[in-house]
KOLSE-492417 format. One record per residue (C-alpha): residue number from 0; x, y, z. Coordinates in steps of 0.001 Angstrom, whole numbers. Example, Ala and Ser with C-alpha at 12.3 -4.5 7.8 and 13.67 -1.06 7.14 Angstrom:
<pts>
[pt 0 [12300 -4500 7800]];
[pt 1 [13670 -1060 7140]];
</pts>
This chain:
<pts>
[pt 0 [-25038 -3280 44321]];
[pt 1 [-25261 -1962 40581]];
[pt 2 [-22999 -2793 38230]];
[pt 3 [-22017 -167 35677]];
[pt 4 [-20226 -1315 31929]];
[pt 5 [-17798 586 31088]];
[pt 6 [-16643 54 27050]];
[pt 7 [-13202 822 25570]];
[pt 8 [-14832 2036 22497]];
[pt 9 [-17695 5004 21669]];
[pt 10 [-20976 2919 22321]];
[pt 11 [-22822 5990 20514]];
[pt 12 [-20007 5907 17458]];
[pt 13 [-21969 6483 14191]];
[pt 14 [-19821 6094 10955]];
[pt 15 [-22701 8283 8869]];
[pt 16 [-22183 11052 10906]];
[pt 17 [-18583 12031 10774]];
[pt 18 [-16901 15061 11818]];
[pt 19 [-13641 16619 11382]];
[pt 20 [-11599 17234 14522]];
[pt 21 [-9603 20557 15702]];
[pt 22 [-6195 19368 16072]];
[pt 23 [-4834 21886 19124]];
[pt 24 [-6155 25103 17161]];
[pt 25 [-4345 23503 13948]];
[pt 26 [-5922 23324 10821]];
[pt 27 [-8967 20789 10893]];
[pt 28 [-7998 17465 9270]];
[pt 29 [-10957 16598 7015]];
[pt 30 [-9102 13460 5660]];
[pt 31 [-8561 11231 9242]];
[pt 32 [-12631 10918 10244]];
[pt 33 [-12160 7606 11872]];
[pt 34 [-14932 5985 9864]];
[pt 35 [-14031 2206 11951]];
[pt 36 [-13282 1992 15710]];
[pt 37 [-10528 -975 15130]];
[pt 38 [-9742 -4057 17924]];
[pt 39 [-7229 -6608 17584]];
[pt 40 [-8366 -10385 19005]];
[pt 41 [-8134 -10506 22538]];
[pt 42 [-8697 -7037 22869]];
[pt 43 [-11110 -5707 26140]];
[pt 44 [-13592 -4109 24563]];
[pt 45 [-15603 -3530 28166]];
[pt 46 [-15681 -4574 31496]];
[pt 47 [-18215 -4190 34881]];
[pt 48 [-17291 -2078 37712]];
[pt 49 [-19045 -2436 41124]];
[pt 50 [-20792 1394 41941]];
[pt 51 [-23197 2349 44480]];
[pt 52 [-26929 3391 43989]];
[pt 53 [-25555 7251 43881]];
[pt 54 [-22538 6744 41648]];
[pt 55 [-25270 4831 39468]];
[pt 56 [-27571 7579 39518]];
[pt 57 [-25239 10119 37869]];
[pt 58 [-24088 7670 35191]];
[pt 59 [-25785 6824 32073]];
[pt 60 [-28825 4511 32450]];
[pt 61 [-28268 2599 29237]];
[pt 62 [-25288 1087 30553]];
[pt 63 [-25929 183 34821]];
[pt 64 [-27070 -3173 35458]];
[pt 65 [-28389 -5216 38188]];
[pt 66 [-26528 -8688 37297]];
[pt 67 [-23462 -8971 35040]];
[pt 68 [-24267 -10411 32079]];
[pt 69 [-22336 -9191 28898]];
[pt 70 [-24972 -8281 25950]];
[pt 71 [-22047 -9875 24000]];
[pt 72 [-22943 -10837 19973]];
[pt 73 [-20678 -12134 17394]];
[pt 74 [-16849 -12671 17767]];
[pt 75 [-17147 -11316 21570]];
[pt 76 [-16199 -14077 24215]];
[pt 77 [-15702 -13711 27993]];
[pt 78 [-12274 -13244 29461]];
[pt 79 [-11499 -17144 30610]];
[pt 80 [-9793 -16368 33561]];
[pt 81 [-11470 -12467 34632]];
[pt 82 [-15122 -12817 33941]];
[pt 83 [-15098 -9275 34228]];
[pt 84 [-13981 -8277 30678]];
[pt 85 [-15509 -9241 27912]];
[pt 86 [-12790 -9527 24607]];
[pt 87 [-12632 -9789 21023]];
[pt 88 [-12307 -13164 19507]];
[pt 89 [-11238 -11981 15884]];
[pt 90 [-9437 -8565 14557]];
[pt 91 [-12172 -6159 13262]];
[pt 92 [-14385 -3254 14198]];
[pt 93 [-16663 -2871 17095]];
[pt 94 [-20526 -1239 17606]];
[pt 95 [-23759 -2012 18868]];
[pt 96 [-26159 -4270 16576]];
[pt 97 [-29386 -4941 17742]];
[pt 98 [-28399 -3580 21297]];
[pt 99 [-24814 -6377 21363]];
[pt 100 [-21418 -5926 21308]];
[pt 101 [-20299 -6984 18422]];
[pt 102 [-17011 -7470 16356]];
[pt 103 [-16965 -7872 12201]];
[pt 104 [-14201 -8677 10782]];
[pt 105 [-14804 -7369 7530]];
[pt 106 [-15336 -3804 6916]];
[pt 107 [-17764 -2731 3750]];
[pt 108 [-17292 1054 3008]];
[pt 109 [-20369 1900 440]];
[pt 110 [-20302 4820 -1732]];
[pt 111 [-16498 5105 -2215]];
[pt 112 [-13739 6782 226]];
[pt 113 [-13903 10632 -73]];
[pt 114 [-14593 13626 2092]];
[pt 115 [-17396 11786 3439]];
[pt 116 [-15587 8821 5028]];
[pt 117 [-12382 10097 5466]];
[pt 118 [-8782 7493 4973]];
[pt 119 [-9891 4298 5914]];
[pt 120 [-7407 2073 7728]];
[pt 121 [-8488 -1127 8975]];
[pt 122 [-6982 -3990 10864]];
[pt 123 [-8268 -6517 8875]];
[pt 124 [-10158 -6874 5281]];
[pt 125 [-12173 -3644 3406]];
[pt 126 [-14182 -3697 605]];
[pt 127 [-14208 -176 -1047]];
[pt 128 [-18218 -320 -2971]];
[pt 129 [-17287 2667 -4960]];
[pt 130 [-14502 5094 -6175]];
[pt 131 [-11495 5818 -4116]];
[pt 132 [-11072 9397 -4960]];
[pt 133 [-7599 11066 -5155]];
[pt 134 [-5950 12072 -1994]];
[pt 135 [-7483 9562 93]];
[pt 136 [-5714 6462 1524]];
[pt 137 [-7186 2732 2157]];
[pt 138 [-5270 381 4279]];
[pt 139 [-6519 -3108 5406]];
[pt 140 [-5292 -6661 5691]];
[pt 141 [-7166 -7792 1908]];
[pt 142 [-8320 -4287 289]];
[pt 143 [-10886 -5221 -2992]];
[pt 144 [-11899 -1776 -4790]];
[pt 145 [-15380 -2548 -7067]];
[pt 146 [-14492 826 -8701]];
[pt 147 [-11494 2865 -9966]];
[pt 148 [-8932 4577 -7433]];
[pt 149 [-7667 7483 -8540]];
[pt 150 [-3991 9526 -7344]];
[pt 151 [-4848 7790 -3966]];
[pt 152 [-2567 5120 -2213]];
[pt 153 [-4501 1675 -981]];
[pt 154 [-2429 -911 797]];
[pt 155 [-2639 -4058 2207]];
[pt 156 [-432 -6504 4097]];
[pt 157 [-2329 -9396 1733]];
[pt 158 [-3945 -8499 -1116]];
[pt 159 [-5163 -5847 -3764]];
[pt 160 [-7934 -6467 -6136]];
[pt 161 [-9362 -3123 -7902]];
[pt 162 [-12289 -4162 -9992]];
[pt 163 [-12118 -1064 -12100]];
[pt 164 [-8239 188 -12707]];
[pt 165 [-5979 2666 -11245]];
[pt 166 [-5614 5686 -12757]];
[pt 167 [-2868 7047 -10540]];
[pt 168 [-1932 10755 -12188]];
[pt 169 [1602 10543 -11136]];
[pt 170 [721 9687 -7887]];
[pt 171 [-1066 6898 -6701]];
[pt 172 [282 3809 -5204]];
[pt 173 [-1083 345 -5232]];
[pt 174 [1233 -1664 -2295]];
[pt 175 [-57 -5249 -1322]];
[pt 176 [2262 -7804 1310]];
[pt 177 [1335 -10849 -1590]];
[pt 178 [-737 -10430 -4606]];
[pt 179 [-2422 -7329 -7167]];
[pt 180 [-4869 -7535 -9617]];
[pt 181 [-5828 -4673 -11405]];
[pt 182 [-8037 -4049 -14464]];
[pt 183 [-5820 -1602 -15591]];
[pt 184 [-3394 694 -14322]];
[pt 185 [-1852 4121 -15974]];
[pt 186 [1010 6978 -14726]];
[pt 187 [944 5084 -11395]];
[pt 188 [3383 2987 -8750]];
[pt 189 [2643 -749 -7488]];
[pt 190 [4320 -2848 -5355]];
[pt 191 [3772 -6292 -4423]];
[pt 192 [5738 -9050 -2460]];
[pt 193 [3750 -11427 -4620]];
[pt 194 [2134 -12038 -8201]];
[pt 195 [585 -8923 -10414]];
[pt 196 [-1924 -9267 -12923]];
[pt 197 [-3484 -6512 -15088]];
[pt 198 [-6533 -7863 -16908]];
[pt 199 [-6250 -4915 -19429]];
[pt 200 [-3902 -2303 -20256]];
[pt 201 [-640 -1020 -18032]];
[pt 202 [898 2543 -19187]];
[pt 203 [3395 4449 -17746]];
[pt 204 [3806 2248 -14590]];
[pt 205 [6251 2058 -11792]];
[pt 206 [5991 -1894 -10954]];
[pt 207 [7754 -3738 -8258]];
[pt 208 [7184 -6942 -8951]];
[pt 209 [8002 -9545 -6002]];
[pt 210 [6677 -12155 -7962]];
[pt 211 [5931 -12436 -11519]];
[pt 212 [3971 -9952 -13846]];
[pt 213 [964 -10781 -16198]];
[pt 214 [189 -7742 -18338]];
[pt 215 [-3156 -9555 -20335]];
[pt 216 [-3061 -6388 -22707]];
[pt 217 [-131 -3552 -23848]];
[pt 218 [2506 -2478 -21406]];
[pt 219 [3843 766 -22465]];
[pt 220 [6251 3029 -21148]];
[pt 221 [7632 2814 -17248]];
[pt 222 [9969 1120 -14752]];
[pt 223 [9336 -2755 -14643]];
[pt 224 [11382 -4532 -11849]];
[pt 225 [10301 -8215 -11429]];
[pt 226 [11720 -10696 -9313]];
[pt 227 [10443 -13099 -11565]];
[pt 228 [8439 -13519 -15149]];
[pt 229 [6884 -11007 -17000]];
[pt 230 [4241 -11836 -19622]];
[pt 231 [2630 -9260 -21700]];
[pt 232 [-262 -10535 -23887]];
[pt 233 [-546 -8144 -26863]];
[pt 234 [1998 -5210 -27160]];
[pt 235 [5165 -4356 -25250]];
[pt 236 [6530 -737 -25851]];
[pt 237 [4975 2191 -27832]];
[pt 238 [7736 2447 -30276]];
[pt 239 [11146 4411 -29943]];
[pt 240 [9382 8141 -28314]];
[pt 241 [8288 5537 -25651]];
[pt 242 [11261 4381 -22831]];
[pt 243 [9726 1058 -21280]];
[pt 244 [12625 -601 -19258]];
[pt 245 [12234 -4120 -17678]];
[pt 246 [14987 -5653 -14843]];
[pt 247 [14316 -8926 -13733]];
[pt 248 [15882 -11369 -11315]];
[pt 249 [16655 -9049 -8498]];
[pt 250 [14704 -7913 -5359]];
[pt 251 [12863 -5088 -6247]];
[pt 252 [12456 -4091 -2965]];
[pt 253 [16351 -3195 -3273]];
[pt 254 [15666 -981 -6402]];
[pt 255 [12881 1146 -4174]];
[pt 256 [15733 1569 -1366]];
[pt 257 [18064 2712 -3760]];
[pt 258 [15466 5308 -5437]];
[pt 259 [14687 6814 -1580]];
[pt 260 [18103 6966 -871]];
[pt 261 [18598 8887 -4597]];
[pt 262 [15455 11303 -3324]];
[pt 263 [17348 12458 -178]];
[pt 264 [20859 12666 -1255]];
[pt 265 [19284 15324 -4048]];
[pt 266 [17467 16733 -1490]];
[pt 267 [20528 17320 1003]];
[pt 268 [22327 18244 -1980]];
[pt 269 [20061 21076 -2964]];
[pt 270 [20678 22293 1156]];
[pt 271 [24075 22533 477]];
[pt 272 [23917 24831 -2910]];
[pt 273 [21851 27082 -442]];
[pt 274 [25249 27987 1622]];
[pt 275 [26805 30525 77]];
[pt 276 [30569 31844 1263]];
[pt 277 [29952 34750 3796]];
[pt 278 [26182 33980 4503]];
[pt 279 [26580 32195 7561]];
[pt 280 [26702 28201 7950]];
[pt 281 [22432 27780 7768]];
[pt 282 [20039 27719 5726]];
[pt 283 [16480 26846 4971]];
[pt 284 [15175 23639 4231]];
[pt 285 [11712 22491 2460]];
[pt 286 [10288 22916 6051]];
[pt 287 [11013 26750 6292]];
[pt 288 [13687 25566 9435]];
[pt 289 [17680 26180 9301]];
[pt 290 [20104 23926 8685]];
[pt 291 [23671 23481 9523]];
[pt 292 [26384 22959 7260]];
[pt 293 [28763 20450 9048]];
[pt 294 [24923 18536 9931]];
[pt 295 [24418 18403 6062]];
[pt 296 [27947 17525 5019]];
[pt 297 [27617 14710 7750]];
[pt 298 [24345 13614 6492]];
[pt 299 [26189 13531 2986]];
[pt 300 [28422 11044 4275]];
[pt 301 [25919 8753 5761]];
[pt 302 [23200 8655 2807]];
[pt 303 [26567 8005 733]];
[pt 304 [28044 5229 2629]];
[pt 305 [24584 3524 2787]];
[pt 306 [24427 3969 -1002]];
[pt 307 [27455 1860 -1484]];
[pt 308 [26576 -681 847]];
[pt 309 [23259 -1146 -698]];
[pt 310 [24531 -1819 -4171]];
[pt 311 [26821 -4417 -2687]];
[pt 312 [24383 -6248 -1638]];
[pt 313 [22013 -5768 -5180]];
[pt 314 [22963 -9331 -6833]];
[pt 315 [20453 -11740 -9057]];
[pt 316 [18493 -14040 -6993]];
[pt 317 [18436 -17797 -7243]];
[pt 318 [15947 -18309 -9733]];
[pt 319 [17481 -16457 -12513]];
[pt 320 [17506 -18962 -14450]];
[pt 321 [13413 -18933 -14670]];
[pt 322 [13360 -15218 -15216]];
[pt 323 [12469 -14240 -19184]];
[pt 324 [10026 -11927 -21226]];
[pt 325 [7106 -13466 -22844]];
[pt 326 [5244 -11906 -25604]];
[pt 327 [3177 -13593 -27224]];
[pt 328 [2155 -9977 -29227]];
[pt 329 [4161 -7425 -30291]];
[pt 330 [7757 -6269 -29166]];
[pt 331 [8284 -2503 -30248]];
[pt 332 [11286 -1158 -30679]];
[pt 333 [13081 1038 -27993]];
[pt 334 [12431 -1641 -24812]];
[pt 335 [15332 -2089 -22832]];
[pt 336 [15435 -5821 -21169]];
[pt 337 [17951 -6460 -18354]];
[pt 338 [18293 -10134 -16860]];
[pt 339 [20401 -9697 -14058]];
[pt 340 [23593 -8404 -15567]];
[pt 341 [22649 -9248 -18881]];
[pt 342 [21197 -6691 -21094]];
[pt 343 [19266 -6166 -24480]];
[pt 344 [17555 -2952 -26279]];
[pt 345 [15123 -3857 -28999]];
[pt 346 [15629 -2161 -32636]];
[pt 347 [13296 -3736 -34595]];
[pt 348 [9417 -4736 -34092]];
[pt 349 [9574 -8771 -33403]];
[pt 350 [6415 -10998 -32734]];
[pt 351 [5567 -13884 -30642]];
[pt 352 [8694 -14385 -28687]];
[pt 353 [10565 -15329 -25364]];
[pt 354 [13849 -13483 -24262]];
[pt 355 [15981 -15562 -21869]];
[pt 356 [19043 -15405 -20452]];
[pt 357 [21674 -17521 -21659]];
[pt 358 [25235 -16850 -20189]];
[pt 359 [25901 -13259 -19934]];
[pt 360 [23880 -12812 -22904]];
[pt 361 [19845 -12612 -23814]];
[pt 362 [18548 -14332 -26380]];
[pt 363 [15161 -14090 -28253]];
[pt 364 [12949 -17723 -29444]];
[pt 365 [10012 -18101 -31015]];
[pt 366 [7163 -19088 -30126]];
[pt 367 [6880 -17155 -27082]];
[pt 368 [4708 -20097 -25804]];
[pt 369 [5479 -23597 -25695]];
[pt 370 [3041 -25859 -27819]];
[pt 371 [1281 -22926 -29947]];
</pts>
């Protein structure tokens, strides 16, 4: 009897000819193309079924065999205790090389992510071999950019290394599980649960900081939260026109909670100015669809409620005592520095120092580095 092999993936995929598809008569989503089909390890990526000579017959030739042996190539091993199934031995993507299965565990997109390749989002590490233009989204376990990303959003449950900077527009959002390094990075967000370093420049930067921040140039302007120290090699601030805050020794992960919490209690706020005595008890969110009053007032309460609860529970971490500001540049005036509950503004230009937190208070030395 002939054996036929059936796959769990397109055998004919071809990630140079993508096409957009019709969602339900909806409008065509040009942006999710599918450019990798993913598998996790252990996965069944295909398996033989017994047919007869005319069930063969009507099936594609390519894939009916006489014996059942697997045309398995790398990271493919046979199912231990169902011979059967052949399986993934490593997270990846799966196609045909050379006429084999085979799985690669790293995923090289050339030319850049655009309209061409659609969001990429891989299971485990991408390397982007050109722009990531703006709009687009990269996701993978390590994600290394050799060009810049634009207003896009690349994350990664390890790391982030863009080669060329991040010029995010307002926009874009870097987001890595440990560490980021970025040339440079302008009008854009980051968040890390480990170290960031920025070779160059940072301006006008939302930074989450789970670790500690190296700036090797000028910070200017933005939102720093760092759970630990933040270094800045030439210039922090751009004078007084120029609001640069910096908050360290707390979770910043806390600080992004509170902010989406912020976002929707303005948002059910605005809902509320919509109801107007003697025009009923509805009306129209963003989405176009009603609302209800006593809904709203209710969601009020909760978003409220969690509000307070979540600032309960902002206090400095452990290793406050590490946490301080070293420049060994310029200090302009106009930067705010918070230490846990201590707090400092800057009113005059100062030069190679170190602010630390002594007490409730901060306090500035010189040199900002040990030895020089």
């Amino acid at each position: 009897m002939p054996y036929v092999l059936k796959h769990s993936f397109d055998p004919d995929f071809d990630h140079l000819h993508l096409k957009p598809k019709d969602n339900d008569g909806e409008r065509v989503d040009h942006f999710n193309l599918g450019y990798a089909q993913n598998v996790r390890k252990g996965q069944v990526l295909a398996e033989w079924e017994e047919v007869n000579p005319r069930q063969a017959a009507a099936l594609d030739g390519r894939f009916i065999f006489k014996d059942k042996n697997f045309p398995a190539g790398v990271n493919c091993f046979v199912h231990p205790k169902n011979p059967d199934k052949l399986l993934a031995a490593a997270d990846g993507y799966v196609f045909y090389l050379d006429g084999k299965i085979t799985v690669k565990s790293e995923l090289n997109v050339r030319g850049g992510v655009d309209f061409r390749t659609g969001n990429i989002d891989f299971v485990a590490d991408v390397v982007v071999h050109g722009p990531v233009r703006s709009g687009f989204s990269v996701s993978g376990r390590n994600v290394q950019v050799t060009d810049v990303v634009e207003a896009a959003e690349v994350k990664a449950s390890g790391n982030i290394d863009t080669e060329a900077g991040f010029k995010g527009s307002g926009s874009g959002l870097l987001e890595a599980g440990d560490k980021i390094k970025v040339s440079f990075c302008e009008n854009a967000q980051l968040r890390s649960g480990g170290n960031i370093v920025v070779r160059h420049s940072c301006l006008h930067c939302a930074i989450y900081c789970g670790g500690s921040l190296a700036v090797q140039g000028s910070l200017m302007g933005g939102d720093i939260y760092s759970r630990g120290l933040v270094y800045v090699g030439d210039a922090l601030g751009g004078g007084l026109g120029v609001e640069t805050r910096l908050v360290l020794g707390y979770a910043p992960k806390l600080f992004l909670e509170a902010e989406r919490l912020d976002e929707n209690l303005r948002e059910v706020l605005r809902r509320l100015s919509n109801h107007r005595p003697g025009k009923g008890t509805k009306s129209p969110g963003r989405d176009g669809k009603l609302d209800d009053s006593a809904a709203l007032a209710q969601r009020l309460k909760t978003l409220l409620q969690a509000k307070r609860e979540l600032w309960t529970n902002i206090c400095p971490v452990e290793s406050i005592g590490s946490c301080r500001v070293v420049v060994p540049g310029e200090v302009r005036p106009g930067v705010e520095i918070s230490i846990g509950e201590a707090f400092l503004r800057i009113d005059r230009t100062m030069r190679n120092v170190v602010f630390l937190r002594r007490d409730k208070d901060i306090v500035v030395a010189s040199p900002a580095l040990q030895g020089r």
